[in-house]
TIMAR-938972 format. One record per residue: residue in three letters; x, y, z of N, C-alpha, C in turn. Coordinates in steps of 0.2 Angstrom, whole numbers, plus 5000, padded with zeros to 4 digits. Each point is the difference from the previous one (the first is absolute). Example, Ala and Ser with C-alpha at 12.3 -4.5 7.8 and 13.67 -1.06 7.14 Angstrom:
REM TIMAR-938972
rest = ALA	n.X = 5066	n.Y = 4972	n.Z = 5039	ca.X = 4996	ca.Y = 5006	ca.Z = 5000	c.X = 5004	c.Y = 5006	c.Z = 5000
rest = SER	n.X = 4998	n.Y = 5005	n.Z = 4996	ca.X = 5004	ca.Y = 5006	ca.Z = 5001	c.X = 4996	c.Y = 5005	c.Z = 5003
REM end
This chain:
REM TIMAR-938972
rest = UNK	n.X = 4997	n.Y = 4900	n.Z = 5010	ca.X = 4999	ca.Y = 5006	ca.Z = 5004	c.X = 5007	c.Y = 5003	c.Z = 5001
rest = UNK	n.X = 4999	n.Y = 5006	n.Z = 5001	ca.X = 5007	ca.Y = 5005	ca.Z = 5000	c.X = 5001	c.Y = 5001	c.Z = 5007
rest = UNK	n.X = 5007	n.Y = 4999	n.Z = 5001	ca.X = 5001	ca.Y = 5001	ca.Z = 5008	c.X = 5002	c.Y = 5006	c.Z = 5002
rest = UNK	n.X = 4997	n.Y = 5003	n.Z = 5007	ca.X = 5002	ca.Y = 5004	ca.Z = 5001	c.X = 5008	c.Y = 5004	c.Z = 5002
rest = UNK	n.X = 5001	n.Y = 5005	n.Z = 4998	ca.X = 5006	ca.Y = 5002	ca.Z = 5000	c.X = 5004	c.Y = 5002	c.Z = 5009
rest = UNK	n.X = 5004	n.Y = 4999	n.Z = 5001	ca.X = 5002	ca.Y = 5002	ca.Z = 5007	c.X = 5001	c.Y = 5005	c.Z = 5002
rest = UNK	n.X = 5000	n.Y = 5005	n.Z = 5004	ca.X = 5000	ca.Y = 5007	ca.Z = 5003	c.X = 5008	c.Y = 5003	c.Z = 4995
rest = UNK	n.X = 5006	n.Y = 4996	n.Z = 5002	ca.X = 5008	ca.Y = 5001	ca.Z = 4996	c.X = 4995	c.Y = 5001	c.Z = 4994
rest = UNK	n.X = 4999	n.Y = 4994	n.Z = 4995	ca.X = 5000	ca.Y = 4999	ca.Z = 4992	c.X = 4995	c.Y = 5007	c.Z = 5000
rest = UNK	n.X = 4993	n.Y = 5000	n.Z = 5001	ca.X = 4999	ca.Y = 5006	ca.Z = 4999	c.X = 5001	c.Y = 5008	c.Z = 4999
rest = UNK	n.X = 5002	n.Y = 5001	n.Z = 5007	ca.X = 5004	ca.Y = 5006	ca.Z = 5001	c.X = 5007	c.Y = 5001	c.Z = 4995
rest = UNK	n.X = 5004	n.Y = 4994	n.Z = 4998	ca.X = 5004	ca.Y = 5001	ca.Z = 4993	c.X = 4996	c.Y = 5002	c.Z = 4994
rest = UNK	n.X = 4995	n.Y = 4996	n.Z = 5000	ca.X = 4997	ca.Y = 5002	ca.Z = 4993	c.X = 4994	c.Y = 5007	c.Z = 4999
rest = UNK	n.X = 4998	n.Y = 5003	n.Z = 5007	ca.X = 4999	ca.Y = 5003	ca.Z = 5000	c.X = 5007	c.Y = 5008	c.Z = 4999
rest = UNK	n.X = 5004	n.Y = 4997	n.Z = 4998	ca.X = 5006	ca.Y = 5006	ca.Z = 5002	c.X = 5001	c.Y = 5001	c.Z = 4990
rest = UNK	n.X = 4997	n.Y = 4996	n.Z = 4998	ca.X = 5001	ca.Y = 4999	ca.Z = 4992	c.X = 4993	c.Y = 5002	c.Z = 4996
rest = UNK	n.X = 4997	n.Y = 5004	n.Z = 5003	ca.X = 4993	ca.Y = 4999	ca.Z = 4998	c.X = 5000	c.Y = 5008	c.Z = 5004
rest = UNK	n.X = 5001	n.Y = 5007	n.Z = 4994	ca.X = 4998	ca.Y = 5006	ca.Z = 5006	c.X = 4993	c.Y = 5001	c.Z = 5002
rest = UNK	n.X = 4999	n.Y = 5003	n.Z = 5002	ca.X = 4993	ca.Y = 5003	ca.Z = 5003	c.X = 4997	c.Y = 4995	c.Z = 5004
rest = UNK	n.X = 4999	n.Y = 4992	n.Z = 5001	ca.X = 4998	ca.Y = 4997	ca.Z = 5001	c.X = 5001	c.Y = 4997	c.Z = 5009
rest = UNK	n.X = 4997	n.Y = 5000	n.Z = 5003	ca.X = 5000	ca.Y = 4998	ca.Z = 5008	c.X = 4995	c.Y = 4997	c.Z = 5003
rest = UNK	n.X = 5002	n.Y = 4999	n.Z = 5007	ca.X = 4995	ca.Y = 4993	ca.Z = 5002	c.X = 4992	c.Y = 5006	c.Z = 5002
rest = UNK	n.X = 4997	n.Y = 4995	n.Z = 4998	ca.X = 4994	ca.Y = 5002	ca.Z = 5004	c.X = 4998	c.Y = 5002	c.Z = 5008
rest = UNK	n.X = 4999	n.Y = 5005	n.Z = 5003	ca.X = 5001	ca.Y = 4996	ca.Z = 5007	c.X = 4993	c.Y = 4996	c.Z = 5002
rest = UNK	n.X = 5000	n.Y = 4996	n.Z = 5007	ca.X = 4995	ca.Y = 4995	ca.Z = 5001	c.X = 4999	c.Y = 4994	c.Z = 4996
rest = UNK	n.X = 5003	n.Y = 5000	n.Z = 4993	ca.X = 4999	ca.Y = 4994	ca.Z = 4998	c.X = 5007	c.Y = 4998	c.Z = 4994
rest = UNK	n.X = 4998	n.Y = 4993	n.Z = 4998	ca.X = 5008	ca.Y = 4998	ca.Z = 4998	c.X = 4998	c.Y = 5001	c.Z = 4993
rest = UNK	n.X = 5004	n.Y = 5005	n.Z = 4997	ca.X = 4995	ca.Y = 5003	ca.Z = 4993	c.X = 5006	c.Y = 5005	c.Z = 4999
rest = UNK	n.X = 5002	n.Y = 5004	n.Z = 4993	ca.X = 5003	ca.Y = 5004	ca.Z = 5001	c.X = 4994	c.Y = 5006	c.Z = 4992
rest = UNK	n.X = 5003	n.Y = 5007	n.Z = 5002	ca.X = 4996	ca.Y = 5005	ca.Z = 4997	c.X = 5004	c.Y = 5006	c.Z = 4998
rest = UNK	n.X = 4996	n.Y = 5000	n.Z = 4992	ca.X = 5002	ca.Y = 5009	ca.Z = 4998	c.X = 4995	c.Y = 5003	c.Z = 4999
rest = UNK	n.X = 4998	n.Y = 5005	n.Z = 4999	ca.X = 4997	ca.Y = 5005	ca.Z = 5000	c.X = 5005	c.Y = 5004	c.Z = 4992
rest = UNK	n.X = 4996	n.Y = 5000	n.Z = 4994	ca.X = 5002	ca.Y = 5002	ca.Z = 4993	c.X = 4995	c.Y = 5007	c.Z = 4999
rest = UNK	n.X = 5003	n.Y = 5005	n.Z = 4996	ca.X = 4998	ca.Y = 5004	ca.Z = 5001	c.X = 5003	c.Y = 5004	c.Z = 4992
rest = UNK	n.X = 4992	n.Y = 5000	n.Z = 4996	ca.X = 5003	ca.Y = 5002	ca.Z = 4992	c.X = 4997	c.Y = 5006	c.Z = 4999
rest = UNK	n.X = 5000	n.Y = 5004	n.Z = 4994	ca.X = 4999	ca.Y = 5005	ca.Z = 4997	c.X = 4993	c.Y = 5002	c.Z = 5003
rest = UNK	n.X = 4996	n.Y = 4994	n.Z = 4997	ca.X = 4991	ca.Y = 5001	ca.Z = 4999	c.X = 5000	c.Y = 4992	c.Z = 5002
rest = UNK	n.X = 4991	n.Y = 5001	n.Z = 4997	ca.X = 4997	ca.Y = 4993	ca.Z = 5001	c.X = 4999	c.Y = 4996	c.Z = 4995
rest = UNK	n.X = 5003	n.Y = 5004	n.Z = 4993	ca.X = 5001	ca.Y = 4996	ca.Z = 4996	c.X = 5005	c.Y = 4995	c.Z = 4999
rest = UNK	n.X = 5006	n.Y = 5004	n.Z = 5005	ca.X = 5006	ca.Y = 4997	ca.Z = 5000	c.X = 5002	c.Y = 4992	c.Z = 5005
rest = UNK	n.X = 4996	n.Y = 5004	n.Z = 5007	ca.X = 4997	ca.Y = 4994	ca.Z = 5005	c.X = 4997	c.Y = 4992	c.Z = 4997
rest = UNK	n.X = 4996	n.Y = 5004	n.Z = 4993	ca.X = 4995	ca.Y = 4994	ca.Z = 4999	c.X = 5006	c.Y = 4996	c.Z = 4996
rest = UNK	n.X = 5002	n.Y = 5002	n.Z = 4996	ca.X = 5004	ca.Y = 4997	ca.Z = 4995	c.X = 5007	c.Y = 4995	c.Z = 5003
rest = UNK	n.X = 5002	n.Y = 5003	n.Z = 5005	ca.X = 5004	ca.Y = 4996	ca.Z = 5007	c.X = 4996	c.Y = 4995	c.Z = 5002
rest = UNK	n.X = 4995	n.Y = 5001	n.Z = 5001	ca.X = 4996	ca.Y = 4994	ca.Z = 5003	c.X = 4998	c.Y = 4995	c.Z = 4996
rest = UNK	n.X = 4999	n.Y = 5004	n.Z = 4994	ca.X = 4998	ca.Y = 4992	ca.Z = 4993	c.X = 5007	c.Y = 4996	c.Z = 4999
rest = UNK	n.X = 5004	n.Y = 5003	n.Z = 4999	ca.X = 5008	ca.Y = 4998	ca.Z = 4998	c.X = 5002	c.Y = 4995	c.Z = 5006
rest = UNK	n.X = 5001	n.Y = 5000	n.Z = 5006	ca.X = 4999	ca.Y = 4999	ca.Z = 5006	c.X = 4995	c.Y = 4993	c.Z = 5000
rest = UNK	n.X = 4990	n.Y = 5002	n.Z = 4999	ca.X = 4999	ca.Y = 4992	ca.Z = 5001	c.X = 5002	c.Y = 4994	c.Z = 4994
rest = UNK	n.X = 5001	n.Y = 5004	n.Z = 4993	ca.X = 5004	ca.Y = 4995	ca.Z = 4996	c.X = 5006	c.Y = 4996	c.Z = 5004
rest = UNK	n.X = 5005	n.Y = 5003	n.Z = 5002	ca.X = 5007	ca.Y = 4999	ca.Z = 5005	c.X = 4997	c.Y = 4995	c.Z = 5003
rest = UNK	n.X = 4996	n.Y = 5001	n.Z = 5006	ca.X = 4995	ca.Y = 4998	ca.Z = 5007	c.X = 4997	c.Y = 4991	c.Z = 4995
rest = UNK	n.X = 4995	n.Y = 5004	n.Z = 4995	ca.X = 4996	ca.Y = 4992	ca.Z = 4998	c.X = 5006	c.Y = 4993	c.Z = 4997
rest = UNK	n.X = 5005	n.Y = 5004	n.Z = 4997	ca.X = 5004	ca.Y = 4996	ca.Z = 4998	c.X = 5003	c.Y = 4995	c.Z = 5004
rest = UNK	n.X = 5002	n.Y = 5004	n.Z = 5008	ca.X = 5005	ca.Y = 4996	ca.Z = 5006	c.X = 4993	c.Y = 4997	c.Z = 5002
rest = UNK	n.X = 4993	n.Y = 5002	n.Z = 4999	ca.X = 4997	ca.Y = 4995	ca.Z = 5001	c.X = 5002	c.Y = 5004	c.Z = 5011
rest = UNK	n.X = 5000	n.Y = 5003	n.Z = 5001	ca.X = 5001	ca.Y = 5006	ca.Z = 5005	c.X = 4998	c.Y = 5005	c.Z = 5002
rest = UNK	n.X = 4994	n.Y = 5002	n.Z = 5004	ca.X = 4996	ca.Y = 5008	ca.Z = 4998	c.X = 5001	c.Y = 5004	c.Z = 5006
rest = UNK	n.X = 5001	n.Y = 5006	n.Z = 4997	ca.X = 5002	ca.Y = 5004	ca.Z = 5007	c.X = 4992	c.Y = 5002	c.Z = 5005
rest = UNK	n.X = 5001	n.Y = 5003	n.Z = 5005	ca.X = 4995	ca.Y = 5004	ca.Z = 5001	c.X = 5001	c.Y = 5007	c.Z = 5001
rest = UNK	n.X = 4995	n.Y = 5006	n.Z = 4995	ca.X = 5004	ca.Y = 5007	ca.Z = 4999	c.X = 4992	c.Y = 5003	c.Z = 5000
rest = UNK	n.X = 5002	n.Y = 5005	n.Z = 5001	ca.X = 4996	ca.Y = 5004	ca.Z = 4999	c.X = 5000	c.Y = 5008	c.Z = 4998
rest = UNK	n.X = 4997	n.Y = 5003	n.Z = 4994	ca.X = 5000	ca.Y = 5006	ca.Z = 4995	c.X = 4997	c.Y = 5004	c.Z = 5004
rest = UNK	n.X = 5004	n.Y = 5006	n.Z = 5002	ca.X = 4994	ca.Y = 5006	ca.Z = 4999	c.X = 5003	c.Y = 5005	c.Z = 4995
rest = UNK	n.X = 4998	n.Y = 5002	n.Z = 4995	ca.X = 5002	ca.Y = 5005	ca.Z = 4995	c.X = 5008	c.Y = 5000	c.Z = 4999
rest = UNK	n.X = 5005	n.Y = 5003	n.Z = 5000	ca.X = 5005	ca.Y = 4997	ca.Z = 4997	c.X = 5005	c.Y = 4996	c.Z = 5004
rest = UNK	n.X = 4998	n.Y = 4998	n.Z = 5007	ca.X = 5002	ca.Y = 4994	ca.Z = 5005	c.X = 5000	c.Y = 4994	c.Z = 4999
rest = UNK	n.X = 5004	n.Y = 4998	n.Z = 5001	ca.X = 4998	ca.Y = 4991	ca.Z = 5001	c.X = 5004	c.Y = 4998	c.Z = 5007
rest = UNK	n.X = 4996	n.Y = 4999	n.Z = 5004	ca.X = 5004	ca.Y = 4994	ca.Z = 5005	c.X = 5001	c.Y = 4994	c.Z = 4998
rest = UNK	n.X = 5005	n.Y = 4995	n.Z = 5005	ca.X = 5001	ca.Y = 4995	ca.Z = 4997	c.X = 5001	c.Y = 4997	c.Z = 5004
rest = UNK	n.X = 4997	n.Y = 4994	n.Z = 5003	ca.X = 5002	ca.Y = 4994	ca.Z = 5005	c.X = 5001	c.Y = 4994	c.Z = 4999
rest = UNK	n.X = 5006	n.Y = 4996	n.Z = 4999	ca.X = 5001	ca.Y = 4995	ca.Z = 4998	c.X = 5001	c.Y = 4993	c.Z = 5005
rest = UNK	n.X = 4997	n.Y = 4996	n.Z = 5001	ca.X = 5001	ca.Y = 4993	ca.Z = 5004	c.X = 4998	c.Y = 4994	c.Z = 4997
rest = UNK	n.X = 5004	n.Y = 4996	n.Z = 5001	ca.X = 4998	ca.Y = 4993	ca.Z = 4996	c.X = 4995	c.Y = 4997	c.Z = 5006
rest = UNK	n.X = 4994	n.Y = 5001	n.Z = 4998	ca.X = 4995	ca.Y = 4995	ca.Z = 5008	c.X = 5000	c.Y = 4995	c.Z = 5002
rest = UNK	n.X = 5000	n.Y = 4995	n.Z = 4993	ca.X = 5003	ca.Y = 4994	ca.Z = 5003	c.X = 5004	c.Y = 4996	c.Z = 5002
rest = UNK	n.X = 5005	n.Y = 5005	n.Z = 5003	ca.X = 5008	ca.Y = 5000	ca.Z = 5002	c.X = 4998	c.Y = 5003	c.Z = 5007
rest = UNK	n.X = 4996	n.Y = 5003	n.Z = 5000	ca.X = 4999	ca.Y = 5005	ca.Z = 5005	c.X = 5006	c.Y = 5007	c.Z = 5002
rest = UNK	n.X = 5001	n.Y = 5003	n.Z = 4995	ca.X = 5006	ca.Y = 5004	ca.Z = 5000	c.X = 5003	c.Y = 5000	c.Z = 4994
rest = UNK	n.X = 5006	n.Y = 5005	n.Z = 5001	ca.X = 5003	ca.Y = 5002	ca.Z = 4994	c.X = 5004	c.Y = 4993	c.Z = 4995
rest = UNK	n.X = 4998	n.Y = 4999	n.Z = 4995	ca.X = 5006	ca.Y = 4996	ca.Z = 4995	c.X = 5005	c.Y = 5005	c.Z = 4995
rest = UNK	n.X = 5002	n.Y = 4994	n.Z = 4997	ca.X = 5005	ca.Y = 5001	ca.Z = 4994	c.X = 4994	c.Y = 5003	c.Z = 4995
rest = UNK	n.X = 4994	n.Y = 5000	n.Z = 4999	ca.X = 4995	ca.Y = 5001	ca.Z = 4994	c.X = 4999	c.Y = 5007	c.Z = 5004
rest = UNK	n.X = 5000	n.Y = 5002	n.Z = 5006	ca.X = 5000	ca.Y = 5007	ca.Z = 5002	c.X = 5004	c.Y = 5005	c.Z = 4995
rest = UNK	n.X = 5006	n.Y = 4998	n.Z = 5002	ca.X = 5005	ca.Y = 5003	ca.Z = 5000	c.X = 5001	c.Y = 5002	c.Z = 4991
rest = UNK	n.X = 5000	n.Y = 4993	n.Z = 4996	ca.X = 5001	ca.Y = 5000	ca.Z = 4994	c.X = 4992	c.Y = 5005	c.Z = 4996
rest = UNK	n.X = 4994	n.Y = 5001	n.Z = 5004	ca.X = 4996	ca.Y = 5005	ca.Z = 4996	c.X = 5002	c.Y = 5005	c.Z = 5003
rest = UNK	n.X = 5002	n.Y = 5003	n.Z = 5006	ca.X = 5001	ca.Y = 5006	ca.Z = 5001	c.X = 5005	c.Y = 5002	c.Z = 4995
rest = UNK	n.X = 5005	n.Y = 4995	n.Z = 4999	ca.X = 5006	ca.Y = 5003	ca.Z = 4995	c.X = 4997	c.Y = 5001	c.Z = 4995
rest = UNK	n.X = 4995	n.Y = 4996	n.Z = 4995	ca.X = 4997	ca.Y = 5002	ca.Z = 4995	c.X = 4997	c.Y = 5006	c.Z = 5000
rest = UNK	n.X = 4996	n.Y = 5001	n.Z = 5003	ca.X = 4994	ca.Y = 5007	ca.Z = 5005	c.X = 5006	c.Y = 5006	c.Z = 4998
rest = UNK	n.X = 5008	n.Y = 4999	n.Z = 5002	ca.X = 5004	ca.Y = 5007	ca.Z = 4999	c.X = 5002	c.Y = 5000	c.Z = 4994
rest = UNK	n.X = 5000	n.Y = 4994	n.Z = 4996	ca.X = 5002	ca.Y = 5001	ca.Z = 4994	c.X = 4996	c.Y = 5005	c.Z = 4996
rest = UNK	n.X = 4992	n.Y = 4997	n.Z = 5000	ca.X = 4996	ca.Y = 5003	ca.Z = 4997	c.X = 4998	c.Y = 5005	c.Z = 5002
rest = UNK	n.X = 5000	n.Y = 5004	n.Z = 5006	ca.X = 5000	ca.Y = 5008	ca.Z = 5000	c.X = 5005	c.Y = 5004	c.Z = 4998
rest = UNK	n.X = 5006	n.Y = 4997	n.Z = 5000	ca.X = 5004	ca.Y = 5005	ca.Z = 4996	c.X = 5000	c.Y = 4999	c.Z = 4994
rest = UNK	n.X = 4996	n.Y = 4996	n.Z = 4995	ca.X = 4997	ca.Y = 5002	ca.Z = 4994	c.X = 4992	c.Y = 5004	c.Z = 4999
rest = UNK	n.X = 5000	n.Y = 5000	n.Z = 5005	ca.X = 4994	ca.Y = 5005	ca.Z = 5000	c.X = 5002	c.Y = 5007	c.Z = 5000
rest = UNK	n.X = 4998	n.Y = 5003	n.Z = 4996	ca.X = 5003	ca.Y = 5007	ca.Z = 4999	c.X = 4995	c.Y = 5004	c.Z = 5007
rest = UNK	n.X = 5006	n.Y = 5006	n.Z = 5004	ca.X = 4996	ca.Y = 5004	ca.Z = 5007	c.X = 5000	c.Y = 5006	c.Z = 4998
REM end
């Protein structure tokens, strides 16, 4: 099981990872991605649960036409990991190959 990251480790990696911050009320951190259309949103999202199915890691997001929110917590750590933080960084890789 993944251990939970400390408030320090976090907030460092959180400082490496733009757009990306904690949650408030829960030990989680979130972006909010915002692409052209909904073509573009979806196509994010496919690429994304490939990434997600691979680490065997799945976010909790939700789409409304060209949005995606984005919540990430490892559950049964109860709070943020290292698998957090390594999909969010994936998550920025691949919208900046999504064309906006």
């Amino acid at each position: 099981m993944a251990e939970r990251l400390t408030t320090e480790t976090r907030q460092q990696a959180l400082a490496s990872i733009p757009g990306w911050a904690e949650v408030q009320g829960r030990d989680a951190i979130g972006k909010t991605f915002v692409f052209k259309d909904f073509n573009e949103a979806f196509g994010f999202m496919t690429r994304a649960a490939l990434v997600a199915e691979k680490m065997d890691h799945h976010p909790e997001w939700r789409n409304v036409y060209k949005t995606v929110e984005v919540v990430l917590s490892t559950h049964d750590a109860g709070g943020v990991t290292k698998l957090d933080i390594e999909l969010a960084k994936a998550m920025n890789a691949i919208a900046k190959l999504t064309p906006a």
